[in-house]
MOPAC internal coordinates of N, CA, C and O (Angstrom, degrees):
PM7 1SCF
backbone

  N    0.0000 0     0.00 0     0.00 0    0    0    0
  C    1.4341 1     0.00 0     0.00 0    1    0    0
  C    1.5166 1   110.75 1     0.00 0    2    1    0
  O    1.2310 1   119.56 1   177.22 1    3    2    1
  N    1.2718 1   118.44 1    -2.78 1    3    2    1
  C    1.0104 1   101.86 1   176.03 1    5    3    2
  C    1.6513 1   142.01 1   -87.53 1    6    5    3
  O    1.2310 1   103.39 1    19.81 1    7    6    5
  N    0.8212 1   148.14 1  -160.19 1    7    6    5
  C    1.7235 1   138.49 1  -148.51 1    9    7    6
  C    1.2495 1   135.44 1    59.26 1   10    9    7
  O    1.2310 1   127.23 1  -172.55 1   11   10    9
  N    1.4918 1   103.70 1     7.45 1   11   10    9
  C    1.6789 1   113.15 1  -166.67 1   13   11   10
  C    2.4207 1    96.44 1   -95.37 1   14   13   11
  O    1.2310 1   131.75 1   -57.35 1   15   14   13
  N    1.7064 1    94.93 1   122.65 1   15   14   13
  C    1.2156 1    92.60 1  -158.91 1   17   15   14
  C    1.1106 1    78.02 1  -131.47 1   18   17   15
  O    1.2310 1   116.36 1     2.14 1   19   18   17
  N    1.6831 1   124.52 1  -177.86 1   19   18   17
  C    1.2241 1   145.02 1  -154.68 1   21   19   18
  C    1.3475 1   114.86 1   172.52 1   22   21   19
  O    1.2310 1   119.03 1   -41.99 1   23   22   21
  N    1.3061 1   119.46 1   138.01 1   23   22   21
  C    1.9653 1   116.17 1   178.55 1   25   23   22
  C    1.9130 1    84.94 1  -131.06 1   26   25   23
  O    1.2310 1   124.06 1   -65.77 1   27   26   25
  N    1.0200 1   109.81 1   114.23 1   27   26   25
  C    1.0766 1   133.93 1  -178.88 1   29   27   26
  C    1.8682 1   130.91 1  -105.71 1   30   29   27
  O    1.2310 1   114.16 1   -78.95 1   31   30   29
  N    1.3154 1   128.65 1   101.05 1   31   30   29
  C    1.6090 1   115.27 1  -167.91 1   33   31   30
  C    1.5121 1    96.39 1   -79.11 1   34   33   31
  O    1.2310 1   113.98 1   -72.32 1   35   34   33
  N    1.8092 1   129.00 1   107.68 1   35   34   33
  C    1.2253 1    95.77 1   153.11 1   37   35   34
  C    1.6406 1   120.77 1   -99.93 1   38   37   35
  O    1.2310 1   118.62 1  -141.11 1   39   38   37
  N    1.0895 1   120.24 1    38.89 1   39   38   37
  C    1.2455 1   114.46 1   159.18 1   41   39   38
  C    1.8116 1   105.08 1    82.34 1   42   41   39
  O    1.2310 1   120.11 1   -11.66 1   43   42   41
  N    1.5255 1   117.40 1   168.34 1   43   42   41
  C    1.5579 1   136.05 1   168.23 1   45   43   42
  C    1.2447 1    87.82 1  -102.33 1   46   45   43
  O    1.2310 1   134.28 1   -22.02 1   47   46   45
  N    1.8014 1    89.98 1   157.98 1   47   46   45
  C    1.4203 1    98.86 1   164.45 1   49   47   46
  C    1.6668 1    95.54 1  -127.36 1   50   49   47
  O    1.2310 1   105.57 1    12.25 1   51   50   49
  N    1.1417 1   144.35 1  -167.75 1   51   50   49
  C    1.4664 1   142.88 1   166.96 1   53   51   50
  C    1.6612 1   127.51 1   -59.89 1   54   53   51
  O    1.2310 1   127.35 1   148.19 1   55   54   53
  N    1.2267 1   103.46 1   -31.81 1   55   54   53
  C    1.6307 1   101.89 1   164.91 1   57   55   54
  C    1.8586 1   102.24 1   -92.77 1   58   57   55
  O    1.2310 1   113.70 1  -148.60 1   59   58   57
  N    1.0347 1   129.52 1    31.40 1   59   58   57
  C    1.1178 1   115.11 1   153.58 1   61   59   58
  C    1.7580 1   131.64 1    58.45 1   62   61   59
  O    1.2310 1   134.01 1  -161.37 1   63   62   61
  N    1.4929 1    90.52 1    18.63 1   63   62   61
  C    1.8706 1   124.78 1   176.14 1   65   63   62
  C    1.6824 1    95.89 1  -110.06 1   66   65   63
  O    1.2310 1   124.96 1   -42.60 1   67   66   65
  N    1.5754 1   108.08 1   137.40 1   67   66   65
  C    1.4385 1   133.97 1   159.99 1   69   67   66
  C    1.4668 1   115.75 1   -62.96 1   70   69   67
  O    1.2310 1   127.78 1   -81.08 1   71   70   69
  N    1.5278 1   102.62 1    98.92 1   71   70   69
  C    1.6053 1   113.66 1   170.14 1   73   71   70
  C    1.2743 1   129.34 1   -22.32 1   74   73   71
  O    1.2310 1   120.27 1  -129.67 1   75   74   73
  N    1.2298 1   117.09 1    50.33 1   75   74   73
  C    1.4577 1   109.03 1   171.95 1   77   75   74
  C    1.3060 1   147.27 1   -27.94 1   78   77   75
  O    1.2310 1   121.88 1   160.30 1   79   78   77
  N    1.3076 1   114.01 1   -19.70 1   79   78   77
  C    1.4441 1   131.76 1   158.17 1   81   79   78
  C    1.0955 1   114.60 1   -80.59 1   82   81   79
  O    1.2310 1   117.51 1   140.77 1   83   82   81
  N    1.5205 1   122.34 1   -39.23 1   83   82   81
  C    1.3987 1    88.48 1   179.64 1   85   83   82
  C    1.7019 1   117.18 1  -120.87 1   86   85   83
  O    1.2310 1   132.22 1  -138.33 1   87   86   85
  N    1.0366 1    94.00 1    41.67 1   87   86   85
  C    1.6925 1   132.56 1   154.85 1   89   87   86
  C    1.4969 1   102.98 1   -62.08 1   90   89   87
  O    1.2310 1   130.44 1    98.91 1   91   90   89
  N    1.2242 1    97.46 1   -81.09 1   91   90   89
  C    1.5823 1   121.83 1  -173.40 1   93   91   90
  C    1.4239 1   110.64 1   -49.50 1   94   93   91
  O    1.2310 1   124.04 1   142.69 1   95   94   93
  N    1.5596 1   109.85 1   -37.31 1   95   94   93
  C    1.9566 1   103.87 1   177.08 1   97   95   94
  C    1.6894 1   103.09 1   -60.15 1   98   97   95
  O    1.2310 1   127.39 1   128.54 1   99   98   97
  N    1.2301 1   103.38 1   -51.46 1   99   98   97
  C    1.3980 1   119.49 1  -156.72 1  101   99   98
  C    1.2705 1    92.60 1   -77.47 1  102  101   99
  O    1.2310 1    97.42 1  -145.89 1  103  102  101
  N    1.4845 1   157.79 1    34.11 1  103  102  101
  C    1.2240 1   160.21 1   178.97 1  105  103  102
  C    1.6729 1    90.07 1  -119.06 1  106  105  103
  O    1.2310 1   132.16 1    96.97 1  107  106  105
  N    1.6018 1    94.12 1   -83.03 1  107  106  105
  C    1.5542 1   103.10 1  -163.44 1  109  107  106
  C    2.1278 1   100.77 1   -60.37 1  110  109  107
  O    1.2310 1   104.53 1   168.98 1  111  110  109
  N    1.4049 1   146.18 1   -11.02 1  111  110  109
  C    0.9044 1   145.30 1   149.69 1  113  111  110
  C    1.3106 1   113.27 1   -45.23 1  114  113  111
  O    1.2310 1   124.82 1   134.81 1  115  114  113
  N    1.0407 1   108.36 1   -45.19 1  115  114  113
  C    1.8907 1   118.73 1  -157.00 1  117  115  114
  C    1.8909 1    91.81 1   -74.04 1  118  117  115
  O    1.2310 1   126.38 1   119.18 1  119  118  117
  N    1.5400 1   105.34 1   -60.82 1  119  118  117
  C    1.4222 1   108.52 1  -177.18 1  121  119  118
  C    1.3727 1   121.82 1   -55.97 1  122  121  119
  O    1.2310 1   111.91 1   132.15 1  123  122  121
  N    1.2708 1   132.86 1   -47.85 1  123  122  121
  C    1.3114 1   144.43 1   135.51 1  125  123  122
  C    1.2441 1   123.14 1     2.61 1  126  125  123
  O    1.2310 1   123.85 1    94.25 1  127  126  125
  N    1.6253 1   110.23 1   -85.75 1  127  126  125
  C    1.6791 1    99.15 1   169.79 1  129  127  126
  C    1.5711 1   113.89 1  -106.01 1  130  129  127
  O    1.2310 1   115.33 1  -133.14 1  131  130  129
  N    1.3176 1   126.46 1    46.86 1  131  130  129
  C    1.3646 1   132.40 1   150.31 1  133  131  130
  C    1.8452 1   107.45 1  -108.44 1  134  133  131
  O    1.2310 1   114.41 1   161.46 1  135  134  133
  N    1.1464 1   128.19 1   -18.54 1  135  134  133
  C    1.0373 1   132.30 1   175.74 1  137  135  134
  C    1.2317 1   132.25 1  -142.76 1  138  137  135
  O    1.2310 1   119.65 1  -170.86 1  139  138  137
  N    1.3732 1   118.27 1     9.14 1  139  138  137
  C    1.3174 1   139.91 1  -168.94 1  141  139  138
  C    1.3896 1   113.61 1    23.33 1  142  141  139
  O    1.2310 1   121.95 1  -118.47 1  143  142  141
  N    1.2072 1   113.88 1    61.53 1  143  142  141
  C    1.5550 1   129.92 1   162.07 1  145  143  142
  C    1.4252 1   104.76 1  -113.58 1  146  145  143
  O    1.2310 1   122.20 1   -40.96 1  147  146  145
  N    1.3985 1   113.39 1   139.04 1  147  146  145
  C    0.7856 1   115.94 1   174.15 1  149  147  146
  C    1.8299 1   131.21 1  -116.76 1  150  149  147
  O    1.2310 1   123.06 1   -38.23 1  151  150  149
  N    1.2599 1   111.75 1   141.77 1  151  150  149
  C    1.4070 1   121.79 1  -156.41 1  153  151  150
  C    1.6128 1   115.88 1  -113.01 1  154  153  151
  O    1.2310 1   128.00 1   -60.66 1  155  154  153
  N    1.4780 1   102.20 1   119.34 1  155  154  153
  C    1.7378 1   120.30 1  -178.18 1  157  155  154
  C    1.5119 1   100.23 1   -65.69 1  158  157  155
  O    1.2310 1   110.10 1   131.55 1  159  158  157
  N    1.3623 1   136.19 1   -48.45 1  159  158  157
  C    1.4820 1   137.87 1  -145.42 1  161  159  158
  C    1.0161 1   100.29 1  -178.52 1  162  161  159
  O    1.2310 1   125.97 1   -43.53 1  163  162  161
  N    1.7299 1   106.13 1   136.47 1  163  162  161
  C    1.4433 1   122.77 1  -175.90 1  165  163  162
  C    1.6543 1   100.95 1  -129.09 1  166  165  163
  O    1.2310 1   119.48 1   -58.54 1  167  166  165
  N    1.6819 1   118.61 1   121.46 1  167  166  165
  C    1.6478 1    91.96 1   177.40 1  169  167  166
  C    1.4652 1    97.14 1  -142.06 1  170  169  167
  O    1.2310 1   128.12 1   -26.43 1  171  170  169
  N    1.3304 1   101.96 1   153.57 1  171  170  169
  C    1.7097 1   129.13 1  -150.95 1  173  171  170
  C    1.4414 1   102.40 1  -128.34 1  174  173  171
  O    1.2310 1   124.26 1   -32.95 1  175  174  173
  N    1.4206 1   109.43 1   147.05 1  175  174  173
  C    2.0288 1    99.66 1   175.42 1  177  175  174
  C    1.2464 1   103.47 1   -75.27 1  178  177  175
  O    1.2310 1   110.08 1   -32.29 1  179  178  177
  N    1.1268 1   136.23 1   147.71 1  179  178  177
  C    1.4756 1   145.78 1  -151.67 1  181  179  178
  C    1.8212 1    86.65 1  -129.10 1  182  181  179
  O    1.2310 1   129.82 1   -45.05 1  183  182  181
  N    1.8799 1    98.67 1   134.95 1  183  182  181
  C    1.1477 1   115.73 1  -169.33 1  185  183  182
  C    1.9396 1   119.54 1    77.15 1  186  185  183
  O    1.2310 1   107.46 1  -123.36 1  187  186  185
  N    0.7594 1   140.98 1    56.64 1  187  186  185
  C    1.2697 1   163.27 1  -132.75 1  189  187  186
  C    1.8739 1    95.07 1  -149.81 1  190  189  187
  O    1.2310 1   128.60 1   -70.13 1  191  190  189
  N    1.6043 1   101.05 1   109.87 1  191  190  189
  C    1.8056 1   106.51 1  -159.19 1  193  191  190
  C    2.1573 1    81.18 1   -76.74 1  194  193  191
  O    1.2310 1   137.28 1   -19.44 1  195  194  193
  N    1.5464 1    84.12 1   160.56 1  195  194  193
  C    2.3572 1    93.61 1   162.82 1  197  195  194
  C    1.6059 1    73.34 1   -80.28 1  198  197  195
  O    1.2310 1   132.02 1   -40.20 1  199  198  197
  N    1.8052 1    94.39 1   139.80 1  199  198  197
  C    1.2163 1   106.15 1   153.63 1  201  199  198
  C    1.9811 1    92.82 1   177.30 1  202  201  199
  O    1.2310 1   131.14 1   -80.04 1  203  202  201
  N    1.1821 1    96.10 1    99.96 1  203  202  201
  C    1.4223 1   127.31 1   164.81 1  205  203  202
  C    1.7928 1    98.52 1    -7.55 1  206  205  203
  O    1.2310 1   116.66 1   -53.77 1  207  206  205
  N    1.4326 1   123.95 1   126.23 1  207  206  205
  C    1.3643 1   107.79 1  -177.09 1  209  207  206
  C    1.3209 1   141.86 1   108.17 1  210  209  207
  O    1.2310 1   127.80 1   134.05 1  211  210  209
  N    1.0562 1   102.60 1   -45.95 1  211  210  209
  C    1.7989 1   140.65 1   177.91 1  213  211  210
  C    1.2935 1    86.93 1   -50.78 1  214  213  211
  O    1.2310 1   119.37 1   -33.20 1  215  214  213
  N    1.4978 1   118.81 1   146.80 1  215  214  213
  C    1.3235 1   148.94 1  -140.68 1  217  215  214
  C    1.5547 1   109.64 1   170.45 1  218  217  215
  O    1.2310 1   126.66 1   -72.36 1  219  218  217
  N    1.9374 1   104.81 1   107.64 1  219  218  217
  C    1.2265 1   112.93 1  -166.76 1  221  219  218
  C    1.5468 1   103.21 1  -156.30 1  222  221  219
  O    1.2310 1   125.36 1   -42.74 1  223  222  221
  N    1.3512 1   107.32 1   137.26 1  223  222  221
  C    1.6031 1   103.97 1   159.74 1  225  223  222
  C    1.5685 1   130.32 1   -77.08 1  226  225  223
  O    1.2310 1   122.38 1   -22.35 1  227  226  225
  N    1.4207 1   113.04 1   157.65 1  227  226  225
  C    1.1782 1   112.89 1   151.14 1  229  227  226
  C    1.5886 1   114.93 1  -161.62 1  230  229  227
  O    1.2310 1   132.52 1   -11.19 1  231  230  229
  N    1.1221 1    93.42 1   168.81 1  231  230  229
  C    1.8609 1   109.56 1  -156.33 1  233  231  230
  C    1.7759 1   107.19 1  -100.36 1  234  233  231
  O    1.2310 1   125.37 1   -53.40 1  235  234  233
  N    1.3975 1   107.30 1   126.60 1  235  234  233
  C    1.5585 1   114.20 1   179.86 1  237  235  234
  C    1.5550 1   108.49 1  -126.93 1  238  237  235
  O    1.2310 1   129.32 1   -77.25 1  239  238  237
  N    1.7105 1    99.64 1   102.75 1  239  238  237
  C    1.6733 1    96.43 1   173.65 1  241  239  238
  C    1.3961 1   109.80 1   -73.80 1  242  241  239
  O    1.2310 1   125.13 1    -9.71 1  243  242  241
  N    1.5850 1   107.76 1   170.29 1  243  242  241
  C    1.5843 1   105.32 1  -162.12 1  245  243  242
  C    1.9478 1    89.06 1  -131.48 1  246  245  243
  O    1.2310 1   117.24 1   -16.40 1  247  246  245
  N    1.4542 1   122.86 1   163.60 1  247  246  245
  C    0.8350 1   121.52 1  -167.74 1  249  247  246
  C    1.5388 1   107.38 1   -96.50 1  250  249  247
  O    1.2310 1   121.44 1  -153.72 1  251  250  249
  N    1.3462 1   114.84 1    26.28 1  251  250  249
  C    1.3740 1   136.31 1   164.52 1  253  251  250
  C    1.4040 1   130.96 1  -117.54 1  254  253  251
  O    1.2310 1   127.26 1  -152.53 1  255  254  253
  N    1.5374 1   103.64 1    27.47 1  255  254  253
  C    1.4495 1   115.43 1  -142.02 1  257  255  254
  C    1.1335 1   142.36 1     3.12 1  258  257  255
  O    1.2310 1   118.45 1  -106.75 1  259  258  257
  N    1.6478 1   120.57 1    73.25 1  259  258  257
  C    1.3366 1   134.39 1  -177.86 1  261  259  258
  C    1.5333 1    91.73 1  -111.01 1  262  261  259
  O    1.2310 1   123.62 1   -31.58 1  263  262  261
  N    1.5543 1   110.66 1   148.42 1  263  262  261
  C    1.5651 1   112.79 1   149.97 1  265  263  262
  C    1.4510 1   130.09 1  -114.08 1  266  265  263
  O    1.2310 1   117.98 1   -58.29 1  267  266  265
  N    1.3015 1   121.45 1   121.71 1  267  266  265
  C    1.0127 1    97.42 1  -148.92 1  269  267  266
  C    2.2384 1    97.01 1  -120.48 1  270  269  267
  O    1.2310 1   130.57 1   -23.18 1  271  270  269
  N    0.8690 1    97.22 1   156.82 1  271  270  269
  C    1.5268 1    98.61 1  -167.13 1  273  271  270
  C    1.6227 1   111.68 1   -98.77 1  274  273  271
  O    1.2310 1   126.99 1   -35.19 1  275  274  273
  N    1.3466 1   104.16 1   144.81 1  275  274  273
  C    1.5773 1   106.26 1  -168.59 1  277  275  274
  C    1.4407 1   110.37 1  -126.08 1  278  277  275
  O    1.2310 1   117.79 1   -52.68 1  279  278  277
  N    1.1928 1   121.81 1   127.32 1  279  278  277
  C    1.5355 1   124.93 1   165.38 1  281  279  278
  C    1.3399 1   121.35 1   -71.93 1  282  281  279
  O    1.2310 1   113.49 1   -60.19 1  283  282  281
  N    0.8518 1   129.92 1   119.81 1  283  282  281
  C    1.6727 1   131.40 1   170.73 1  285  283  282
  C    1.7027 1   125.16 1  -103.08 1  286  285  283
  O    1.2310 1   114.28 1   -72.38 1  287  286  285
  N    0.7979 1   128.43 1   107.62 1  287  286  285
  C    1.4500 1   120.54 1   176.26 1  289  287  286
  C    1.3663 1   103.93 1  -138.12 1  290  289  287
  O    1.2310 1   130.29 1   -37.42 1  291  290  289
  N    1.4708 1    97.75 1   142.58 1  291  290  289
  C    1.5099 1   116.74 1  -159.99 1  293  291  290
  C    1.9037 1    98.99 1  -102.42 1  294  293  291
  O    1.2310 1   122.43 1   -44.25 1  295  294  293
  N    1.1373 1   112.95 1   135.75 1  295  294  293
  C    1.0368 1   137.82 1  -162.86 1  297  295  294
  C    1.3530 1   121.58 1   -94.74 1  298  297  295
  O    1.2310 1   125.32 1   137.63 1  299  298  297
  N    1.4754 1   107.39 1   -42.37 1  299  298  297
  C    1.6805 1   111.73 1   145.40 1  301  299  298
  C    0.9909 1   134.22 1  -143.18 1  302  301  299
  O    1.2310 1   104.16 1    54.06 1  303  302  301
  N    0.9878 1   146.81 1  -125.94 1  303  302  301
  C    1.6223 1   160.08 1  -164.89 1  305  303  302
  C    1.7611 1   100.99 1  -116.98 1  306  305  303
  O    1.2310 1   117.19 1   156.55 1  307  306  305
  N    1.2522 1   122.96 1   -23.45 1  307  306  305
  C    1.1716 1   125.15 1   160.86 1  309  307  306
  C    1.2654 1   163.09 1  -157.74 1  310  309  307
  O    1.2310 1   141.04 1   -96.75 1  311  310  309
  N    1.8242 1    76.78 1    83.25 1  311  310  309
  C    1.7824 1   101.59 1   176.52 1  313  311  310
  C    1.6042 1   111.02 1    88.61 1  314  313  311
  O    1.2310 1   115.38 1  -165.92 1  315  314  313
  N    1.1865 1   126.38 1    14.08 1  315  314  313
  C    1.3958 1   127.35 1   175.88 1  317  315  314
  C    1.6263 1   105.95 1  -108.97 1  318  317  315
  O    1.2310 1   124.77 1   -38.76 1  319  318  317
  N    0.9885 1   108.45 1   141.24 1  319  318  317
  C    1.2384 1   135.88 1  -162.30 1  321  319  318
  C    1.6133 1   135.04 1  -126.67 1  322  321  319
  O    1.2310 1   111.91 1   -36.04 1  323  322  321
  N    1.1469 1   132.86 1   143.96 1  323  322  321
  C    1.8337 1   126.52 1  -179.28 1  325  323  322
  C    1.7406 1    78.07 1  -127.94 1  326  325  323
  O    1.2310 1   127.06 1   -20.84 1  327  326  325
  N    1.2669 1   104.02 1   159.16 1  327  326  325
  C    0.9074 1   121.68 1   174.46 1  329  327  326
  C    1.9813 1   113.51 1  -153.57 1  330  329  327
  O    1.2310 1   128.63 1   -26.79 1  331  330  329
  N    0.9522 1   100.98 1   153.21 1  331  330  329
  C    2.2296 1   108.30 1  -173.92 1  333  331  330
  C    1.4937 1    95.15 1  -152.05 1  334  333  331
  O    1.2310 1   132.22 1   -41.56 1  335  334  333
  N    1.5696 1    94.01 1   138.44 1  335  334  333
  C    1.2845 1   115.57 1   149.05 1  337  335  334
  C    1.7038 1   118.84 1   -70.99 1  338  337  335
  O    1.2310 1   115.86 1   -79.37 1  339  338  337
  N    1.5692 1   125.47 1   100.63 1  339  338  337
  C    1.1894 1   111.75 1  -158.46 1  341  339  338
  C    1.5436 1   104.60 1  -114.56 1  342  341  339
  O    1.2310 1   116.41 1  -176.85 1  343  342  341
  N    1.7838 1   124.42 1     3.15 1  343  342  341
  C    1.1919 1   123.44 1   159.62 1  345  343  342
  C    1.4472 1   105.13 1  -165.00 1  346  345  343
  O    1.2310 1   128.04 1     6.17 1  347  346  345
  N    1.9248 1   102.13 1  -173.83 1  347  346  345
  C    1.3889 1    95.70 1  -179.79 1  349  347  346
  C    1.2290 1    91.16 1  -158.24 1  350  349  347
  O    1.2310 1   119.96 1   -30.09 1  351  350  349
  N    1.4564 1   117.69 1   149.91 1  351  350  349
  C    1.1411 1   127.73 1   159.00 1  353  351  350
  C    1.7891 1   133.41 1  -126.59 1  354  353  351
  O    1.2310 1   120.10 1   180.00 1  355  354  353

């Protein structure tokens, strides 16, 4: 499964932390119709400052029970994002 990537805007919010929620839509979206797997729960560290660079996991269960792990790195200062499927278990 792997190679499935994504550059994603999720946007600022007013305190100046990366939407973690809707990180997570736009995760399990991306996997969905890039691979038509489909995903129960996607979860991200919540509160995560914009800051160009940033490099973080997060975890996407699959409705086949696989988990599969996601790279996130933020791209700039605001709220844009690449994202990879970088394992699975």
């Amino acid at each position: 499964m792997g190679g499935l990537l994504a550059l994603a805007a999720i946007g600022c919010n007013t305190t100046l932390t990366l939407d973690d929620t809707r990180l997570e839509q736009v995760i399990a979206t991306g996997i969905q119709t890039q691979a038509g797997v489909t995903v129960s729960s996607v979860a991200c560290p919540a509160d995560r400052p914009l800051r160009q660079g940033d490099t973080f996991d997060c975890t996407a269960a699959t409705a086949d029970g696989r988990t599969l792990r996601i790279t996130v790195t933020q791209t700039d200062s605001e709220g844009n994002v690449h994202w990879e499927i970088t394992g699975e278990s």
